[in-house]
C-alpha positions as MATLAB code, in Angstrom:
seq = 'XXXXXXXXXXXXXXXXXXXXXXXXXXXXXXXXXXXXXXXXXXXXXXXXXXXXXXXXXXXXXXXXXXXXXXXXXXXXXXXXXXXXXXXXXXXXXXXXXXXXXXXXXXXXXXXXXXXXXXXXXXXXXXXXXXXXXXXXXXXXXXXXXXXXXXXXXXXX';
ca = [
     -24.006   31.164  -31.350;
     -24.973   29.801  -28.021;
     -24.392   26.249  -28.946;
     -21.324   26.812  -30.777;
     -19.688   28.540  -27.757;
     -20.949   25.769  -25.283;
     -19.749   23.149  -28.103;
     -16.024   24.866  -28.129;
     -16.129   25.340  -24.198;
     -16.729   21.309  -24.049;
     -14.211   20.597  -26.240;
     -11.770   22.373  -24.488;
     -12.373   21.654  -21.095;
     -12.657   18.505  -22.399;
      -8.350   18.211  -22.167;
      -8.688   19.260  -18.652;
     -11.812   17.030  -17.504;
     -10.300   13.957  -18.888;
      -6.589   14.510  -17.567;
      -8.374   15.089  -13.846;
     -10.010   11.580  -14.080;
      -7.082    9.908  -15.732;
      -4.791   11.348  -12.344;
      -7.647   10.249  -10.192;
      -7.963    6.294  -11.125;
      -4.206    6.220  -11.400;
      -3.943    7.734   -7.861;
      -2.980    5.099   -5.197;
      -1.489    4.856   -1.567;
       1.502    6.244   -3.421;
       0.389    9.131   -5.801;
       0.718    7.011   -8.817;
       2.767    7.195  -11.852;
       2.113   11.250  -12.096;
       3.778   11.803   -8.591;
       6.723   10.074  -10.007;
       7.237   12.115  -13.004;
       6.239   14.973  -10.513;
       9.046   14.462   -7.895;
      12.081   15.229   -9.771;
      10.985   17.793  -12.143;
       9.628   19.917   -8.825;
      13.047   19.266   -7.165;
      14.715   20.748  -10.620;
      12.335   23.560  -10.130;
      13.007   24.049   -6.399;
      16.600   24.329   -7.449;
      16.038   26.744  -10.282;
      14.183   29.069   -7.543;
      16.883   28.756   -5.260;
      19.552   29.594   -7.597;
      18.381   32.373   -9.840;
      15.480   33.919   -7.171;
      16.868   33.417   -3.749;
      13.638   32.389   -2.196;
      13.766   28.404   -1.084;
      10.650   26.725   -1.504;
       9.931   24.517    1.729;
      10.199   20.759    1.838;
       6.316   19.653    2.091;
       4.580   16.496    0.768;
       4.053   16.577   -3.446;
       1.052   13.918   -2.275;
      -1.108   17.087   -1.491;
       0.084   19.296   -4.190;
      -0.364   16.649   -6.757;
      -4.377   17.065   -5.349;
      -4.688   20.478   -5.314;
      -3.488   20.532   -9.154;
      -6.455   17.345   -9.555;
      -9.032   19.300   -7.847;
      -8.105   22.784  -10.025;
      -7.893   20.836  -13.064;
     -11.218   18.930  -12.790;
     -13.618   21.868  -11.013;
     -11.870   24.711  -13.337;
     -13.074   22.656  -16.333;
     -16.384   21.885  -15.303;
     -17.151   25.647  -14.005;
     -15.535   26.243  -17.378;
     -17.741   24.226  -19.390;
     -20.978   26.047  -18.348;
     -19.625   29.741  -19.290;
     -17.982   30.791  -15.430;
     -15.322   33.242  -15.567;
     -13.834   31.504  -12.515;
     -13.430   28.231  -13.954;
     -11.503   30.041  -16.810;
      -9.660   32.133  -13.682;
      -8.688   28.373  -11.944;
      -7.554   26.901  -15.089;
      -5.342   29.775  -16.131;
      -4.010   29.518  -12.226;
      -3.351   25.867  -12.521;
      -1.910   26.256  -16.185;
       0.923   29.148  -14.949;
       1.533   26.904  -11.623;
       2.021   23.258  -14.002;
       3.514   24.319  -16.810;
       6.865   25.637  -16.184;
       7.215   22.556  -14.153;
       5.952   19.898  -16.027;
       7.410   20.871  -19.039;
      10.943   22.104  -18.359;
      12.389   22.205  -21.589;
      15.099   25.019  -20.480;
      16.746   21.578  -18.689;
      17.661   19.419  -21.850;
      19.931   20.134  -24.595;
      18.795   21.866  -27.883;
      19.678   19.179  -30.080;
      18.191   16.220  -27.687;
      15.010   14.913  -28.754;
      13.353   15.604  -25.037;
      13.638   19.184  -25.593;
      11.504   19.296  -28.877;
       9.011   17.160  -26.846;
       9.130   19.312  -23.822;
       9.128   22.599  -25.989;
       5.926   21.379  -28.078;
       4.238   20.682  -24.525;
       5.056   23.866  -22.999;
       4.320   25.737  -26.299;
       0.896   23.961  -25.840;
       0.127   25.144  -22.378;
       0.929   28.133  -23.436;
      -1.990   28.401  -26.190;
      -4.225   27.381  -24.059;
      -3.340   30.265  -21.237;
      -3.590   32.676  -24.345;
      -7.270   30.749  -25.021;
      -8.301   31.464  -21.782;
      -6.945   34.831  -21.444;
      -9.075   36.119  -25.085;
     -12.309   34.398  -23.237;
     -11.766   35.868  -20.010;
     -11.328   39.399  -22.117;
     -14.026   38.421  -24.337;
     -16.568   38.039  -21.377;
     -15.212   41.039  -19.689;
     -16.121   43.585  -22.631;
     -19.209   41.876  -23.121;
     -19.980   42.465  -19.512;
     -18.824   45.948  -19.740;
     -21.258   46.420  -22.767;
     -24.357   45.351  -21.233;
     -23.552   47.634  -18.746;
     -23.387   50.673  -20.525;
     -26.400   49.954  -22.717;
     -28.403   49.434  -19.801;
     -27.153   52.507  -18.117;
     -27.743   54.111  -21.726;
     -32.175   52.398  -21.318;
     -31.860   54.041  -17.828;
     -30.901   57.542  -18.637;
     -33.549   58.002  -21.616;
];
């Protein structure tokens, strides 16, 4: 069981690991090609919080952003890959902070084939935030097991 669980945990972080390095060596003076896809989908998004929530997201640079999103990605996924509850806790942060973003599919028409594309994506992310919620739940009543049987080997 041990190296089954560490096998799936590599395999999965695997997605986030190798998406971290591929940002990284495309990453230049200017952000690279992921800052450019970045910028208008986050102004989209700014105006979709303006509009519907009220709250205006300040103007700041996406440079920094686009490397706290790196850093999550890449040290989430290797704290994920040896069994910490925190990676799993920084992946499913940088998951519900990306995806809506990344993959706005609510800004295409139904019929256009961007919004299957963008759906598929975001129906992706999704998975994996419900992957990482059942481990995070998984460790948690396994952690809440040990606890009582050992308070059980205590008491007799």
């Amino acid at each position: 069981m041990g190296f089954t669980s560490f096998s799936g945990r590599v395999l999965f972080s695997s997605i986030f690991i190798l998406a971290a390095w591929q940002q990284i060596n495309d990453f230049d003076h200017d952000g690279g090609n992921f800052l450019k896809e970045l910028e208008p989908k986050f102004s989209i998004f700014k105006q979709h919080v303006a509009s519907n929530l009220g709250f205006e997201i300040p103007n700041f640079e996406l440079k920094y952003l686009l490397v706290a999103a790196i850093a999550l990605e890449g040290i989430g996924a290797i704290l994920f890959t040896f069994g910490s509850t925190l990676g799993a806790y920084i992946l499913l942060l940088f998951l519900t902070a990306v995806t809506p973003i990344m993959h706005d599919f609510y800004n295409f028409d139904l019929s256009s084939p961007e919004y299957s594309n963008e759906f598929l994506l975001f129906l992706k992310n999704l998975s994996l935030v419900g992957s990482l919620l059942y481990y995070v739940g998984m460790k948690n009543s396994y952690a809440l097991k040990l606890k009582r049987r050992q308070g059980k080997l205590k008491a007799n």
